[in-house]
Structures are given as C-alpha cells and as structure tokens.
Biopython code that builds the backbone (N, CA, C, O; Angstrom):
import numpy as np
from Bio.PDB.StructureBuilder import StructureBuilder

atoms = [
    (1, "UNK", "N", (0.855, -1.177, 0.000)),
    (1, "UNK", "CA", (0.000, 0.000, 0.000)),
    (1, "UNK", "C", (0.892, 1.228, 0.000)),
    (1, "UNK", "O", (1.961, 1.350, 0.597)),
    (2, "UNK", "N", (0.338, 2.029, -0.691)),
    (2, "UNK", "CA", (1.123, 3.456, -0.989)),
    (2, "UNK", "C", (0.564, 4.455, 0.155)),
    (2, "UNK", "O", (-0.609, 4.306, 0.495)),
    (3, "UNK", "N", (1.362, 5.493, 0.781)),
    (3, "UNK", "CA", (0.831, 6.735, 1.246)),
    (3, "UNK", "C", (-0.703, 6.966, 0.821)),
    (3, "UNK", "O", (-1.703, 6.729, 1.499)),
    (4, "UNK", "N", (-0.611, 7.596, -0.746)),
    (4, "UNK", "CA", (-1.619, 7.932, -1.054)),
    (4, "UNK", "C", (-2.852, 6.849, -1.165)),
    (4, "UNK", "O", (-4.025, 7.221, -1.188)),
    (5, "UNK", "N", (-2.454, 5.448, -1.235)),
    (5, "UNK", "CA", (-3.668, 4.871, -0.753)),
    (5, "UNK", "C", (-4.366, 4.768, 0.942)),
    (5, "UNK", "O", (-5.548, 5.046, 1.144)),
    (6, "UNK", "N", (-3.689, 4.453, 1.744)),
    (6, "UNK", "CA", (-3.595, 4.813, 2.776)),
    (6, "UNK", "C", (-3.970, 6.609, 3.407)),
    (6, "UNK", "O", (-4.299, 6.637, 4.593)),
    (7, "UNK", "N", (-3.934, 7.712, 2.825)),
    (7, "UNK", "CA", (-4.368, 8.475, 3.156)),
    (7, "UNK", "C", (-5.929, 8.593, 2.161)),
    (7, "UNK", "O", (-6.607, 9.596, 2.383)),
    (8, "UNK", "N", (-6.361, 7.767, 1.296)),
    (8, "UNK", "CA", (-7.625, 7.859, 0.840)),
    (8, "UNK", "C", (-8.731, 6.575, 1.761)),
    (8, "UNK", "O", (-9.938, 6.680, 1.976)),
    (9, "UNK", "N", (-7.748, 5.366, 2.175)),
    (9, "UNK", "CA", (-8.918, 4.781, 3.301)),
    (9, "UNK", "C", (-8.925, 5.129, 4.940)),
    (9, "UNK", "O", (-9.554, 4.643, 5.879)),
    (10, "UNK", "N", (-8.194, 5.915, 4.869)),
    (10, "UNK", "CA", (-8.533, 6.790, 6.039)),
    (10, "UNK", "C", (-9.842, 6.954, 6.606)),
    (10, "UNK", "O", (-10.291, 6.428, 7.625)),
    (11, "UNK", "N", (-10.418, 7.789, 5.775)),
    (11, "UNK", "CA", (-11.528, 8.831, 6.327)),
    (11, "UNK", "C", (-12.569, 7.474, 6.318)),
    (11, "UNK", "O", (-13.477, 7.415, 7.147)),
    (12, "UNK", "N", (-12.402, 6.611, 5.516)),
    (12, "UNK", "CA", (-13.413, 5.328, 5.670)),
    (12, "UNK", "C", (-13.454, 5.021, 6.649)),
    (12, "UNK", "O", (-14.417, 5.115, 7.410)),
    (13, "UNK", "N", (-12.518, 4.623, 6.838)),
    (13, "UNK", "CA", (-11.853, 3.584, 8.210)),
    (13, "UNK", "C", (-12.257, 4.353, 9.482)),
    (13, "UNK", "O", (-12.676, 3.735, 10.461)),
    (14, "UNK", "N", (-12.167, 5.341, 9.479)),
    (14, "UNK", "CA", (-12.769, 6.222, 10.821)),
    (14, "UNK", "C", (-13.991, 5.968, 10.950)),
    (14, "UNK", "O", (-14.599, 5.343, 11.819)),
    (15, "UNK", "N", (-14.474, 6.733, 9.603)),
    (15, "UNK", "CA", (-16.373, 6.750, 9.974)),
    (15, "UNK", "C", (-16.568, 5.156, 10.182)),
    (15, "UNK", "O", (-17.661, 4.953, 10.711)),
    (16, "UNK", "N", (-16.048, 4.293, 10.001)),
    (16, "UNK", "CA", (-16.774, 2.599, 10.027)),
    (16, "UNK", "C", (-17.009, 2.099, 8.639)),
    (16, "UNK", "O", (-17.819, 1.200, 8.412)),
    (17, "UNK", "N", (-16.466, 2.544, 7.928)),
    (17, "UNK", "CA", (-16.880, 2.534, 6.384)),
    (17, "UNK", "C", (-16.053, 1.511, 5.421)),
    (17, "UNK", "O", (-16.457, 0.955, 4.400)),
    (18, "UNK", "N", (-14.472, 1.407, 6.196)),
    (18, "UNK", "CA", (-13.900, 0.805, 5.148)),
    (18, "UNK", "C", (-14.248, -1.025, 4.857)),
    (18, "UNK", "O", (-15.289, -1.625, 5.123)),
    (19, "UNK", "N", (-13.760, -1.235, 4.617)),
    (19, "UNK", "CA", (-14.259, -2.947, 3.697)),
    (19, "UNK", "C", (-13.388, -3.772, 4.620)),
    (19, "UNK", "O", (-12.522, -2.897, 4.639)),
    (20, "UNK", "N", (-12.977, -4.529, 5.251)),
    (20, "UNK", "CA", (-12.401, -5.509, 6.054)),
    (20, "UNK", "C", (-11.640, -5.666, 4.914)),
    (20, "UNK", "O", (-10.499, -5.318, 5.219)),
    (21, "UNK", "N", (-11.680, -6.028, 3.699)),
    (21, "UNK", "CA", (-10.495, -6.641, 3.170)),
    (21, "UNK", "C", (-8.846, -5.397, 2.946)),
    (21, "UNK", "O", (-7.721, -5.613, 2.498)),
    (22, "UNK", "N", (-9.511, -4.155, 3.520)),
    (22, "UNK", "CA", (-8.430, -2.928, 3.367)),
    (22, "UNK", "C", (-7.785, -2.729, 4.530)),
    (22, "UNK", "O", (-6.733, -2.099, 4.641)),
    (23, "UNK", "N", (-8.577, -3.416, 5.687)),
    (23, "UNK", "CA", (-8.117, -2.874, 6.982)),
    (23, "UNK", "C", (-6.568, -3.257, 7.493)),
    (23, "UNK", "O", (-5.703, -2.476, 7.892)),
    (24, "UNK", "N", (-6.528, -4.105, 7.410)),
    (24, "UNK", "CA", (-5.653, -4.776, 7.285)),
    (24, "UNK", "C", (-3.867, -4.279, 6.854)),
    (24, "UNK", "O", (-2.714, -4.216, 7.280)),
    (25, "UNK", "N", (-4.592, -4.069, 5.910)),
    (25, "UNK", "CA", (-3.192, -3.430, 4.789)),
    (25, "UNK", "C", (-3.300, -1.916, 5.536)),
    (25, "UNK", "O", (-2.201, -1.397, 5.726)),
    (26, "UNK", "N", (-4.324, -1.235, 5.928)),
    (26, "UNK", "CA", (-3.979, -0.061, 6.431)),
    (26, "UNK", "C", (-3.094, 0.316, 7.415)),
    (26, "UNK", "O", (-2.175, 1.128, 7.518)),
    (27, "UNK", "N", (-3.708, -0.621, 8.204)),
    (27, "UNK", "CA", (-2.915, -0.955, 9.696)),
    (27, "UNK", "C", (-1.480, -1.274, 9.630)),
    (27, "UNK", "O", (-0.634, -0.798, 10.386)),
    (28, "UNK", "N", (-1.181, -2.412, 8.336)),
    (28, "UNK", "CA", (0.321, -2.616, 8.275)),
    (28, "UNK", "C", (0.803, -1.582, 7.856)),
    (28, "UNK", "O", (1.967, -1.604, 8.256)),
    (29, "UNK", "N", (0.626, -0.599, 7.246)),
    (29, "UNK", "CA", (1.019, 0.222, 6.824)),
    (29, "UNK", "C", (1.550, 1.503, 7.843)),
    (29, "UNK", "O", (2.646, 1.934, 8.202)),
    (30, "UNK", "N", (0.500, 1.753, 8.022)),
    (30, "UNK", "CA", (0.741, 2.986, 9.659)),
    (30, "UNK", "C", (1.806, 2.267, 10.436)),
    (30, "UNK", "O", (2.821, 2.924, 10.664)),
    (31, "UNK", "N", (1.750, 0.906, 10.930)),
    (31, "UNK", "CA", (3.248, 0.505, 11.738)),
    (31, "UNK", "C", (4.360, 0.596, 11.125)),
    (31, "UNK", "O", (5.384, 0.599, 11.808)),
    (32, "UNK", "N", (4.447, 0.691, 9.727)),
    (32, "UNK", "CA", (5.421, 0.857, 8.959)),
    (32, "UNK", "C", (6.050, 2.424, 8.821)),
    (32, "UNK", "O", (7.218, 2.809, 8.860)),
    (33, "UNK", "N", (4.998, 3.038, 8.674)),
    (33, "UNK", "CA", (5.063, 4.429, 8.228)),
    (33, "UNK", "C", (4.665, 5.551, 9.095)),
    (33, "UNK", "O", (3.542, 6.051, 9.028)),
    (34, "UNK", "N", (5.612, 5.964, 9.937)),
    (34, "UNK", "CA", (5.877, 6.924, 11.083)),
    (34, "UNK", "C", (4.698, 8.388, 10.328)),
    (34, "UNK", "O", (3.900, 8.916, 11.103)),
    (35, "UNK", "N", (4.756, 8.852, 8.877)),
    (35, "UNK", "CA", (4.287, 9.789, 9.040)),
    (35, "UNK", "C", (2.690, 9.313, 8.353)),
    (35, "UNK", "O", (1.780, 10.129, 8.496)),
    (36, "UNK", "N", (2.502, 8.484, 7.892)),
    (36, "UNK", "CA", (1.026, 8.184, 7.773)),
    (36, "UNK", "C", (0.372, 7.696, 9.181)),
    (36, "UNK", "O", (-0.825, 7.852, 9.421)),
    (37, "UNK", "N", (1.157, 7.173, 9.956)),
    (37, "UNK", "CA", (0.484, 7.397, 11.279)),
    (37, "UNK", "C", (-0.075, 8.779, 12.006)),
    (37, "UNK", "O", (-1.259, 8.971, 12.281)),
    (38, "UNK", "N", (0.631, 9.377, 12.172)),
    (38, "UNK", "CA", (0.742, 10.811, 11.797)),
    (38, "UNK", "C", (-0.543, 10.768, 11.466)),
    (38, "UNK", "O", (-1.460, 10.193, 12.052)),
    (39, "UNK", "N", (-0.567, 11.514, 10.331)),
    (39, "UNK", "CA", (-1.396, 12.257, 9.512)),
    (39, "UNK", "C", (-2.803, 11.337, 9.900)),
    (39, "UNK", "O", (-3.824, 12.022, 9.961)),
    (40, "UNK", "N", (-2.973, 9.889, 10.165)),
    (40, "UNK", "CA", (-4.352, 9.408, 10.538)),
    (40, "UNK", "C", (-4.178, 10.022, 11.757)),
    (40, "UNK", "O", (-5.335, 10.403, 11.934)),
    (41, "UNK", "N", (-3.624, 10.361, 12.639)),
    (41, "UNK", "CA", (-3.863, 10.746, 14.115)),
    (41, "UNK", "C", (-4.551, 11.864, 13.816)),
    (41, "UNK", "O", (-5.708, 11.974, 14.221)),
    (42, "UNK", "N", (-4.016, 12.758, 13.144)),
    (42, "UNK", "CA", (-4.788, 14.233, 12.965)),
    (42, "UNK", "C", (-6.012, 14.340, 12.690)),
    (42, "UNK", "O", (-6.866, 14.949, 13.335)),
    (43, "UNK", "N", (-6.190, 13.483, 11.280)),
    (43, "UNK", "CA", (-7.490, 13.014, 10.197)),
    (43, "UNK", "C", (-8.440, 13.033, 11.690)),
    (43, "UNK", "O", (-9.187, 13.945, 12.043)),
    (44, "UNK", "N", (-8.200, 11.919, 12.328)),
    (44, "UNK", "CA", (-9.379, 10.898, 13.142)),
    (44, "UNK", "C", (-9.504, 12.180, 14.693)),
    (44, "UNK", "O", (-10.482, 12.343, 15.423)),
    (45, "UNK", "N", (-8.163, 12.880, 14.760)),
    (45, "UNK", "CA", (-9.078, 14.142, 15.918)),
    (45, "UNK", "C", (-9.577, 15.556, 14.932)),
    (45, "UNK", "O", (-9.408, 16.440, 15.773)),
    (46, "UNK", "N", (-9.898, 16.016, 14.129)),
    (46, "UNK", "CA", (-10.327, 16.587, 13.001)),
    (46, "UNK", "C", (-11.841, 16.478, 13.147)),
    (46, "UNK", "O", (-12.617, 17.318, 13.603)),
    (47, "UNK", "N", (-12.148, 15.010, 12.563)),
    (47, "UNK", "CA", (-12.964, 14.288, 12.239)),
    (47, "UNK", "C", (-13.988, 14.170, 13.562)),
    (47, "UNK", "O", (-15.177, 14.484, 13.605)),
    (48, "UNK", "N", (-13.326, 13.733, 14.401)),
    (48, "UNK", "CA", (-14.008, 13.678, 16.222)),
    (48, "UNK", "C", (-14.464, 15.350, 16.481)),
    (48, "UNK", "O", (-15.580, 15.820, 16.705)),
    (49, "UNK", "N", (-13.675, 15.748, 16.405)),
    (49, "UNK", "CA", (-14.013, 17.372, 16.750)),
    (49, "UNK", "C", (-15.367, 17.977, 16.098)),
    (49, "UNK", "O", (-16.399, 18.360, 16.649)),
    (50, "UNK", "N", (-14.952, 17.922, 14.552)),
    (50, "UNK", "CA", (-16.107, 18.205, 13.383)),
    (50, "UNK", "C", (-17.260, 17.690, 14.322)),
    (50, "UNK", "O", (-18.172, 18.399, 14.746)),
    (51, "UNK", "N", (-17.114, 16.582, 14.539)),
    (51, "UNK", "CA", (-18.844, 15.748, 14.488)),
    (51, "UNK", "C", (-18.939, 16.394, 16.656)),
    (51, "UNK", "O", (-19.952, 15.906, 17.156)),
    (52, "UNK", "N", (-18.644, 16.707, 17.031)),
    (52, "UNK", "CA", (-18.971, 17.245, 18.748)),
    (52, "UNK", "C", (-19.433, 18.684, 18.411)),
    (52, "UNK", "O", (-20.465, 19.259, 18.759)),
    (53, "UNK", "N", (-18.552, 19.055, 17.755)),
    (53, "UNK", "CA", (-19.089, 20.551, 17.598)),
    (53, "UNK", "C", (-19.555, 21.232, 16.569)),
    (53, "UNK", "O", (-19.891, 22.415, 16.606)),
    (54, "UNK", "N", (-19.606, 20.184, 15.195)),
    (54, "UNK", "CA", (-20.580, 21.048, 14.331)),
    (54, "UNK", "C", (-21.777, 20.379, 14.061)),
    (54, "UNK", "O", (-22.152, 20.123, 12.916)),
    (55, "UNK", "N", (-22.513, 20.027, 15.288)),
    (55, "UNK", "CA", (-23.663, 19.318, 15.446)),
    (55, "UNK", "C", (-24.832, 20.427, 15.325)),
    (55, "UNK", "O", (-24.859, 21.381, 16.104)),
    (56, "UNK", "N", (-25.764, 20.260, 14.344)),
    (56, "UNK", "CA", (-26.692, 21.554, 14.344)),
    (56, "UNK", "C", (-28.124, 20.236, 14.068)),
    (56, "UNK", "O", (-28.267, 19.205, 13.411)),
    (57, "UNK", "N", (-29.109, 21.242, 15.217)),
    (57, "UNK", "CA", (-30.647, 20.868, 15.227)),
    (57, "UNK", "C", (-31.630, 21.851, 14.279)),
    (57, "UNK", "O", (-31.839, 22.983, 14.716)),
    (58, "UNK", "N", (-32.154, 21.519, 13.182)),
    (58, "UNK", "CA", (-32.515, 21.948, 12.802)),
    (58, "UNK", "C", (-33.783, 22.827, 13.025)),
    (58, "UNK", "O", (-34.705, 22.018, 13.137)),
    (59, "UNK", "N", (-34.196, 23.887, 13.125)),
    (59, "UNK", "CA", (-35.186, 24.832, 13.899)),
    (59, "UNK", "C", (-36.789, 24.380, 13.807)),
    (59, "UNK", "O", (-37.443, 24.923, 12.916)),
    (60, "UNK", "N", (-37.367, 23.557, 14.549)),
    (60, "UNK", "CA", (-39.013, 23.091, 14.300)),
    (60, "UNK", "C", (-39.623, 23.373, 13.445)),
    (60, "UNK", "O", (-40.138, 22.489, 12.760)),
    (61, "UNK", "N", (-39.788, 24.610, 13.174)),
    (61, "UNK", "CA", (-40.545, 24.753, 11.781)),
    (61, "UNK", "C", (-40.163, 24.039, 10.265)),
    (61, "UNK", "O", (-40.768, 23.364, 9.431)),
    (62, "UNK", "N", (-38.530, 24.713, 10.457)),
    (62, "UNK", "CA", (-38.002, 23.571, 8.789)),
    (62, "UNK", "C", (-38.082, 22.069, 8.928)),
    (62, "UNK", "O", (-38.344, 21.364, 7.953)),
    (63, "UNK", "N", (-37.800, 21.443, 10.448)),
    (63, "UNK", "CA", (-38.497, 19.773, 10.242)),
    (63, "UNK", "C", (-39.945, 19.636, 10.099)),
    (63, "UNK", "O", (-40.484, 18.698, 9.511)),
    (64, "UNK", "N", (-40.497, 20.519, 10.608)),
    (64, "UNK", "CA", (-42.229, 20.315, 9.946)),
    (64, "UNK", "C", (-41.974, 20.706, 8.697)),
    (64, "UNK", "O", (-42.840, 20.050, 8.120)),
    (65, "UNK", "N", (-41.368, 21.350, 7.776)),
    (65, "UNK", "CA", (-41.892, 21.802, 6.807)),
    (65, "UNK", "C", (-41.118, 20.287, 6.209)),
    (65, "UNK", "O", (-41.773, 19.303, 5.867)),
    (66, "UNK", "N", (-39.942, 20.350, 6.185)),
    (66, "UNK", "CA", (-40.124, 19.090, 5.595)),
    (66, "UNK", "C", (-40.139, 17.858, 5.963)),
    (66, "UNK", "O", (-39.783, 17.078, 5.079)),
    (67, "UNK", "N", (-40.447, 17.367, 7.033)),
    (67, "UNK", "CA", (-41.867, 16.573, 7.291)),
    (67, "UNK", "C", (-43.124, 16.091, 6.148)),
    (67, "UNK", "O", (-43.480, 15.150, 5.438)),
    (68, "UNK", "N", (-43.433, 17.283, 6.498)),
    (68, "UNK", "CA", (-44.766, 17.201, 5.289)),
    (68, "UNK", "C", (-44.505, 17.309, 4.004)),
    (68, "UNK", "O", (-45.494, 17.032, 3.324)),
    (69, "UNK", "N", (-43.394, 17.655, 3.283)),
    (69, "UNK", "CA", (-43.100, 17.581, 1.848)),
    (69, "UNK", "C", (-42.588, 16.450, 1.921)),
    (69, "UNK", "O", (-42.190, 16.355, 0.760)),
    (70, "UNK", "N", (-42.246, 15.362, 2.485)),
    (70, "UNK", "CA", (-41.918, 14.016, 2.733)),
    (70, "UNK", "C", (-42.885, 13.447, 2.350)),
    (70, "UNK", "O", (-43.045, 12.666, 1.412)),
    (71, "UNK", "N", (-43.839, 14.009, 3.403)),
    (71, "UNK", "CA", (-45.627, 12.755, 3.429)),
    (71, "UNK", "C", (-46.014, 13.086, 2.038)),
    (71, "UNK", "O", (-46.582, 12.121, 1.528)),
    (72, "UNK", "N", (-45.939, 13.833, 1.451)),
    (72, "UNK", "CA", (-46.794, 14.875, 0.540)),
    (72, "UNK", "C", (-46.149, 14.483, -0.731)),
    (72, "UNK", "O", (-46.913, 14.616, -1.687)),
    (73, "UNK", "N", (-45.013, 14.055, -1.020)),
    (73, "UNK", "CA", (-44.540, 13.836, -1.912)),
    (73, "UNK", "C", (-45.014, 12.208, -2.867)),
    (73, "UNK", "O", (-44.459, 11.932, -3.931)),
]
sb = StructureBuilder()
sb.init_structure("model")
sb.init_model(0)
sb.init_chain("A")
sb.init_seg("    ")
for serial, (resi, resn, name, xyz) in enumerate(atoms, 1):
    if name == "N":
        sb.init_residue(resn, " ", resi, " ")
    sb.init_atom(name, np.array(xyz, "f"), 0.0, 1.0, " ", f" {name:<3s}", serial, name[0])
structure = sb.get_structure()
C-alpha cells in the first residue's frame, strides 16, 4: 500500500466505512510508516471534533416543513 492509498482509506476507516479486506493493509502500513500514522492521528481528531461541535438541530418549523413535503410527496 502506498501513502496515497492509505491516506484515501482513512476517512473510511474512521467513519466505520472501510471494507475488512483494506483494513488490514492499512494498519500494516501505519506501523510501517511513522508519518502516515501521523497524519491518521490528525485526520481521526479533526474528524471527532467536526462531528462534537458542528452538530446543528434543525429549527421546528423547517423539520415540519419538511416533514410534510416528505408525506406529501
């Protein structure tokens, strides 16, 4: 596995996304590679952060409104 493959199953591999047959090779890889370890450390607190704090509820009225363009459709 290359860097650049390894920095594209990244962001999978965090959210829960990647395929078991990649995991594997990812993992060997990061023990291998001091700075793709790295760079997933950052990715995966980035990623943690994003989702704690750019959590938005959408304001009652726009889930009723679409709500009903749901049913309605």
């Amino acid at each position: 596995m290359t860097c650049e493959d390894a920095h594209l199953y990244m962001h999978d591999y965090i959210s829960g996304e990647l395929a078991s047959e990649h995991r594997k090779n990812l993992m060997d890889h990061m023990d291998d590679c001091p700075d793709c370890k790295e760079f997933f450390r950052q990715t995966e607190y980035i990623q943690q952060t994003m989702r704690n704090h750019m959590q938005y509820k959408a304001p009652f009225e726009l889930q009723n409104t679409i709500s009903s363009l749901l049913t309605n459709a």
